[in-house]
MITOR-956331 format. One line per 2 residues: number of its first residue (from 1); for each residue x, y, z of N, C-alpha, C. Coordinates in steps of 0.001 Angstrom, whole numbers, plus 524288, in hexadecimal, padded with zeros to 5 digits. Layout:
<nodes>
NUM	X/Y/Z/X/Y/Z/X/Y/Z; ... .
</nodes>
This chain:
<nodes>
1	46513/D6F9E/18266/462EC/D71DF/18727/462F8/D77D5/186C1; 45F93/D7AEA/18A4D/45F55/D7F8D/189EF/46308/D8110/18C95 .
3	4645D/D85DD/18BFC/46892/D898E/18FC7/46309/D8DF1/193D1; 46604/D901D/198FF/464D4/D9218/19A67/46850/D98B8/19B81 .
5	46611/D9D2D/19C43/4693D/DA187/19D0F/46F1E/DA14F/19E2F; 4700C/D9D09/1A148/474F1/D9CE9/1A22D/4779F/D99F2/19E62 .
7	47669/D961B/19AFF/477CE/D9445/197FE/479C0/D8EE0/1991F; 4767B/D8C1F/19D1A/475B3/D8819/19EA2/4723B/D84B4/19DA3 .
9	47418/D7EF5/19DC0/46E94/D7C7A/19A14/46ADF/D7BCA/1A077; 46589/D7A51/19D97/46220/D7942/19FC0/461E6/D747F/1A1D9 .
11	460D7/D729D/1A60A/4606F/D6CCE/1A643/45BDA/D6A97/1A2F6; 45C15/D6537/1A2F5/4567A/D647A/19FFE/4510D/D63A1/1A261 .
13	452D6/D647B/1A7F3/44CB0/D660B/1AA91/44C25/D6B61/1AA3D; 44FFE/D6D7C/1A9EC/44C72/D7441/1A9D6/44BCB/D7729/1A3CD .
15	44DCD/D7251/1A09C/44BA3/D72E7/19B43/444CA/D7181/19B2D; 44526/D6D5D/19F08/43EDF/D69C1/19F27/43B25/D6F24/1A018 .
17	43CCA/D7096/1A5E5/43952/D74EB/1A968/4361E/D794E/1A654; 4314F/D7830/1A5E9/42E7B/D7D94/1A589/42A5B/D7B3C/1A3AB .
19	426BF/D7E5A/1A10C/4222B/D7C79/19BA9/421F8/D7B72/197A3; 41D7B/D7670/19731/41FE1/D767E/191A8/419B0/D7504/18F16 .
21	4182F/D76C0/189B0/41410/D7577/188B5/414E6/D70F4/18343; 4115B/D6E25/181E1/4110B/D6A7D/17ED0/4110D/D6BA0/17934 .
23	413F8/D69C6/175F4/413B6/D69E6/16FEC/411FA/D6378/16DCF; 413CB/D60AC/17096/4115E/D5A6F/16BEB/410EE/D56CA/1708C .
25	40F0D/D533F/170C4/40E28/D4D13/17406/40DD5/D48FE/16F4D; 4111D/D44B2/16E67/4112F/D41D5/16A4B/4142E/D3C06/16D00 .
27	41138/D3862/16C6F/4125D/D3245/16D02/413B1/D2FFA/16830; 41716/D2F01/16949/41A6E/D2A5B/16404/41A06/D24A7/16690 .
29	417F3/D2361/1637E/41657/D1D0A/164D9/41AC8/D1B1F/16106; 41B2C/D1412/16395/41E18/D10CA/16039/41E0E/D1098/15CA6 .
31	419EC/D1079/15975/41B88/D0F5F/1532B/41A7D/D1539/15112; 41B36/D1A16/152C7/41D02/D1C52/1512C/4182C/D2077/1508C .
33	41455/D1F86/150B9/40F15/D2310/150FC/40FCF/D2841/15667; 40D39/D2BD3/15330/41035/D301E/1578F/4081A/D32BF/15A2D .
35	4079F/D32A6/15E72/40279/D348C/160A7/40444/D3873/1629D; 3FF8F/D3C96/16233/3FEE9/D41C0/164D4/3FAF1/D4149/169D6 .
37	3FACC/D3CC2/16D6A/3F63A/D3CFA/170FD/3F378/D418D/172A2; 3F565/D475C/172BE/3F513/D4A9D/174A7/3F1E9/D4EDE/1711D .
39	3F341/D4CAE/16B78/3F0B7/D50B0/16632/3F6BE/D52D0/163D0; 3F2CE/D5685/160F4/3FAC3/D586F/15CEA/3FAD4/D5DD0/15FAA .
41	3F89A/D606F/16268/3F95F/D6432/16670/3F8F6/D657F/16B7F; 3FBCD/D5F8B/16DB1/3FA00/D60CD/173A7/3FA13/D6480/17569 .
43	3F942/D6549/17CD8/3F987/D685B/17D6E/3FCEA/D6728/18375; 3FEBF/D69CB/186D6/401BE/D6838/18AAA/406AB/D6BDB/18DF5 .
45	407B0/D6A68/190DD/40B08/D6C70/1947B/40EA2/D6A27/19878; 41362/D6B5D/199C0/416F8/D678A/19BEE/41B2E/D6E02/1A012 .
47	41A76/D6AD1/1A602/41DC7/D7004/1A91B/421C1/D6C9E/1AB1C; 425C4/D6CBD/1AB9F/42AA5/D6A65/1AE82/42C23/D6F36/1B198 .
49	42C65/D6DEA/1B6AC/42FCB/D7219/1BA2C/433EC/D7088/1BC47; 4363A/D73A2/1BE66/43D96/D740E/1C0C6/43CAC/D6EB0/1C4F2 .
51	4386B/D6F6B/1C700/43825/D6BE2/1CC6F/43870/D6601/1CACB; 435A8/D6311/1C4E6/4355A/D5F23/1C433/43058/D5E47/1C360 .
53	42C1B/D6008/1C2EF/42757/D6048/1C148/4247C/D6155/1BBB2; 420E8/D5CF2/1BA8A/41F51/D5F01/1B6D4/41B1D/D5DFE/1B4F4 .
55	41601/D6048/1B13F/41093/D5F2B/1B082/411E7/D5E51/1A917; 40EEE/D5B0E/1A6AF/40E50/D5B86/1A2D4/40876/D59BB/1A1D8 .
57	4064F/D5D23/19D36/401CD/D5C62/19AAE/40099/D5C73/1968B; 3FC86/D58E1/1931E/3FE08/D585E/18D0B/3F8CA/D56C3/18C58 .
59	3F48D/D58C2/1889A/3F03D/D59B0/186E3/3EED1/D5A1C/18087; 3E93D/D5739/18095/3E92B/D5849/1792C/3E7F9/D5E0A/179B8 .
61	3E864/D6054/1774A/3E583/D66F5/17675/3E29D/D6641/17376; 3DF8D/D6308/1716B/3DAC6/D6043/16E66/3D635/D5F15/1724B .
63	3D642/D5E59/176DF/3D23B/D5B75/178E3/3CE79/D5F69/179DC; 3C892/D5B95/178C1/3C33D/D5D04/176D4/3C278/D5F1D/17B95 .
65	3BE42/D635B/17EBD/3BCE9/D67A7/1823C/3B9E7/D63C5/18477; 3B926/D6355/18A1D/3B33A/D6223/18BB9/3AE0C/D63B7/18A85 .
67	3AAFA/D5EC7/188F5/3A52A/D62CD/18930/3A1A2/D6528/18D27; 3A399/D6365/19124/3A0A9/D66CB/19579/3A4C2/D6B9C/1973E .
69	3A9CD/D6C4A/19494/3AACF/D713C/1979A/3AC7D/D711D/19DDD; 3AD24/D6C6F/19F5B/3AD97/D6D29/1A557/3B1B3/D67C1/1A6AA .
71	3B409/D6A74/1A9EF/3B98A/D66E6/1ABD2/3B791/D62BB/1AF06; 3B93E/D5DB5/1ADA0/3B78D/D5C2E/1B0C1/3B1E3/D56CE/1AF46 .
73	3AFE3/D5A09/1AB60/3AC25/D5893/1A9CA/3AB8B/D5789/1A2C9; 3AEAE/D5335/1A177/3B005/D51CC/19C4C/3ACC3/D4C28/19D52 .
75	3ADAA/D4A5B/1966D/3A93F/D43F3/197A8/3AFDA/D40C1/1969B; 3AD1A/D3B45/1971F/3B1BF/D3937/19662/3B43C/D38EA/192E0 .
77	3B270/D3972/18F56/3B78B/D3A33/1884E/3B9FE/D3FC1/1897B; 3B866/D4359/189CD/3BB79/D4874/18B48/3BFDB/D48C6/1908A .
79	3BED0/D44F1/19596/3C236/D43B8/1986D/3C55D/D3F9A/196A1; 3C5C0/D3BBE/19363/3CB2E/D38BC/190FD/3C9EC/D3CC1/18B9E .
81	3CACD/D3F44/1883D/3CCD4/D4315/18517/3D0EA/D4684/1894D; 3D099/D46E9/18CA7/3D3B6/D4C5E/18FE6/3D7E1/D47D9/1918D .
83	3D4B5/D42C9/1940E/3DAE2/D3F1A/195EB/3DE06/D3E5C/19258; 3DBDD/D3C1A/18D66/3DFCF/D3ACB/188F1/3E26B/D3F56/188D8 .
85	3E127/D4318/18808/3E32A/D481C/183BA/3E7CB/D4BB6/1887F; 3E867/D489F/18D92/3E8FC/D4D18/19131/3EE09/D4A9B/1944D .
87	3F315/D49E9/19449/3F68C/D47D3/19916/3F939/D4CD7/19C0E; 3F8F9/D4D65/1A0D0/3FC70/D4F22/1A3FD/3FDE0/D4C54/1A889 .
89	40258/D4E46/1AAB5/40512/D4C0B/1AF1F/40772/D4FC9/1B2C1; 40B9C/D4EC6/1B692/40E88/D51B5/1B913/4119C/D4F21/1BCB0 .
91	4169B/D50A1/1BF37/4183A/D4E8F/1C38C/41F18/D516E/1C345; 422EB/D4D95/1C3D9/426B7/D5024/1C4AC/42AA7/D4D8C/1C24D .
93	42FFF/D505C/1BE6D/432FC/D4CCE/1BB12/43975/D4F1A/1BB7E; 43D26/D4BA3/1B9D3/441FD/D4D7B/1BB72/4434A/D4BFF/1B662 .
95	447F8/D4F20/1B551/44991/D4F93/1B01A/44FF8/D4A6C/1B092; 44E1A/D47EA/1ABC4/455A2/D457F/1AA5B/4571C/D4828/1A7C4 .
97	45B9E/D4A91/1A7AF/45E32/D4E1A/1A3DC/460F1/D48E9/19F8F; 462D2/D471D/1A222/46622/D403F/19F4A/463E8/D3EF3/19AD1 .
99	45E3A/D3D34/19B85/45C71/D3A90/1967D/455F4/D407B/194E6; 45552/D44C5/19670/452F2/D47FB/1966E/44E26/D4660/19661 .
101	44D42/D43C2/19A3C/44807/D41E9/19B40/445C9/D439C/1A109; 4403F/D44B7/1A13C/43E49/D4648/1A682/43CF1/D4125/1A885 .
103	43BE2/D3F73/1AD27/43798/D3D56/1AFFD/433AB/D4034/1B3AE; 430D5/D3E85/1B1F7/42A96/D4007/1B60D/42970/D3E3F/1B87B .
105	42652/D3F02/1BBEC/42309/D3C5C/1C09E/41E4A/D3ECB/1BF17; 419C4/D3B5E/1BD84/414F6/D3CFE/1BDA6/4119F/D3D6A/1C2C0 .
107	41105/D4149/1C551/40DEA/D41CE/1C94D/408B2/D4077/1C74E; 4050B/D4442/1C18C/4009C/D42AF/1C428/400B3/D42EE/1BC06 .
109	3FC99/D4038/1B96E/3FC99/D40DA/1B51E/3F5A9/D3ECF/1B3E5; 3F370/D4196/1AF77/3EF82/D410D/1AE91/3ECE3/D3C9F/1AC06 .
111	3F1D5/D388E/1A9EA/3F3D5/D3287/1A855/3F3E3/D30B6/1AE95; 3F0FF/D2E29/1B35B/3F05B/D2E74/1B676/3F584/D295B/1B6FB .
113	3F73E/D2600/1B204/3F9F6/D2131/1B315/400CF/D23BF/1B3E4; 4007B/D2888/1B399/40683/D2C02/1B39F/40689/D2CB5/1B885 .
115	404C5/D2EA9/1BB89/403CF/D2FF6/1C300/4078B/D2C9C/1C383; 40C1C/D2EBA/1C596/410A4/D2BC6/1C93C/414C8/D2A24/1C57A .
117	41511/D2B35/1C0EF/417B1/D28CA/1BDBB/41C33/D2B23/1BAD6; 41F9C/D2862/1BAFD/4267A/D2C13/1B8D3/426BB/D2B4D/1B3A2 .
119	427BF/D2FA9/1B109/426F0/D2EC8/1AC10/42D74/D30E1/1A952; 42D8C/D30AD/1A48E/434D0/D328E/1A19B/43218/D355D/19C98 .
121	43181/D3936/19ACE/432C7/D3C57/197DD/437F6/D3DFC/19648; 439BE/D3E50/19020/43DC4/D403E/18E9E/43CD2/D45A0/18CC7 .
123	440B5/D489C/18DD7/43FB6/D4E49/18C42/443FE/D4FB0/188B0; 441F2/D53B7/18482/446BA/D5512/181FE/44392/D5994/181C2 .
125	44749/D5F36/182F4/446D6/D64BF/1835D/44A7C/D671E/17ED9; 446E7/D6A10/17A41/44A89/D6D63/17658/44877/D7312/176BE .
127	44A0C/D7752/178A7/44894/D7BF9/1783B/44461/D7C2B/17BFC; 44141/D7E8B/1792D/43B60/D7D68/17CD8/4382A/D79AA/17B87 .
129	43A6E/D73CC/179C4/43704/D7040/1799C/4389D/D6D92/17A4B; 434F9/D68EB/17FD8/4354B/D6465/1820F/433CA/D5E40/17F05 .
131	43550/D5BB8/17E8F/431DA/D5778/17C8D/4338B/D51F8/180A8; 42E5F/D50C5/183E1/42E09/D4CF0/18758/42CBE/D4683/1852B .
133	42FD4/D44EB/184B9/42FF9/D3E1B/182A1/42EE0/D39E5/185D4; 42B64/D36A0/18574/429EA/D3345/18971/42ADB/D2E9F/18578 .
135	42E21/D285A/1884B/43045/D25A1/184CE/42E4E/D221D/1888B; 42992/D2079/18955/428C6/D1AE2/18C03/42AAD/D14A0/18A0A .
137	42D67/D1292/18D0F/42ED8/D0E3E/18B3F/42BB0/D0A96/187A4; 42BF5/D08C5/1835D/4299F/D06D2/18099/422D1/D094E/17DF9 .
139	42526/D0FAA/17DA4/41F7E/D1224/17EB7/42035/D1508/17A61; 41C2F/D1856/17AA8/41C5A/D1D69/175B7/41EAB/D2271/17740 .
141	420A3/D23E3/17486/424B2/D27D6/17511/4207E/D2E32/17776; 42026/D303A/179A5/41C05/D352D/17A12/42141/D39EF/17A98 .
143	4203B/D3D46/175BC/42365/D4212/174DE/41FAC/D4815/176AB; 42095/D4A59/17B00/41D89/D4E9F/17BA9/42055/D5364/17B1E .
145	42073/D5732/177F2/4235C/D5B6E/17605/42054/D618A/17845; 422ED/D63BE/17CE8/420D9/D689A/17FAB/4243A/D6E6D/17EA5 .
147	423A0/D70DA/17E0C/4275F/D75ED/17C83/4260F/D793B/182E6; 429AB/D7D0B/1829D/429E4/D80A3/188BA/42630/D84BA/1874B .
149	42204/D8464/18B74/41E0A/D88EC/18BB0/4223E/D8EC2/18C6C; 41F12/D9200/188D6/42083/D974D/189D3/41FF9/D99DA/18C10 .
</nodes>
């Protein structure tokens, strides 16, 4: 854990608290095959605040431009290219210090089947880098690795 001026540790929510931008998104499946759904350079962003709040967003930084130039106005392969390539969410999460895992509450998510839904992320914090573990029961492992914006 970090120390602070006084030379007190941090709890591990106010290790969580601040910005953080994205370095990798990687799914480990069962037999062992590892996917980049996202590309080998996503792109993304994750804010936790003091209050219990938090937005995360995670994007290919690959995806092809519209051809018309106008929001709003994509055909349909260019609107599922942006769904596939695109998850965010938000809502509000409390930290376990015990087993260092968050829970969330998804208020509103762009996966429209997350809306209302409590989710467990494991966190492990080294320096300035987070790495968020999602271990669904009988599921694929999803490792997302974010470092602290400067």
């Amino acid at each position: 854990m970090t120390s602070d001026v006084l030379g007190q540790k941090q709890s591990f929510k106010e290790q969580l608290v601040g910005t953080w931008t994205l370095l990798s998104w990687e799914q480990k499946k069962a037999d062992g095959a590892r996917l980049e759904h996202y590309g080998k350079a996503p792109k993304g962003i994750a804010f936790f605040d003091a209050d219990g709040r938090y937005i995360i967003t995670v994007m290919k930084s690959d995806r092809a431009r519209y051809a018309s130039n106008t929001l709003r106005q994509g055909t349909s392969e260019e609107y599922k290219e942006t769904a596939e390539g695109t998850i965010t969410y938000f809502g509000t999460y409390s930290a376990n210090e015990a087993d260092s895992s968050i829970s969330i509450h998804v208020e509103g998510s762009s996966f429209p089947n997350w809306n209302g839904s409590d989710q467990k992320r494991f966190v492990a914090i080294t320096g300035n880098q987070l790495t968020l573990t999602v271990r669904p029961p009988g599921g694929d492992v999803v490792e997302v690795i974010w470092t602290r914006a400067k």
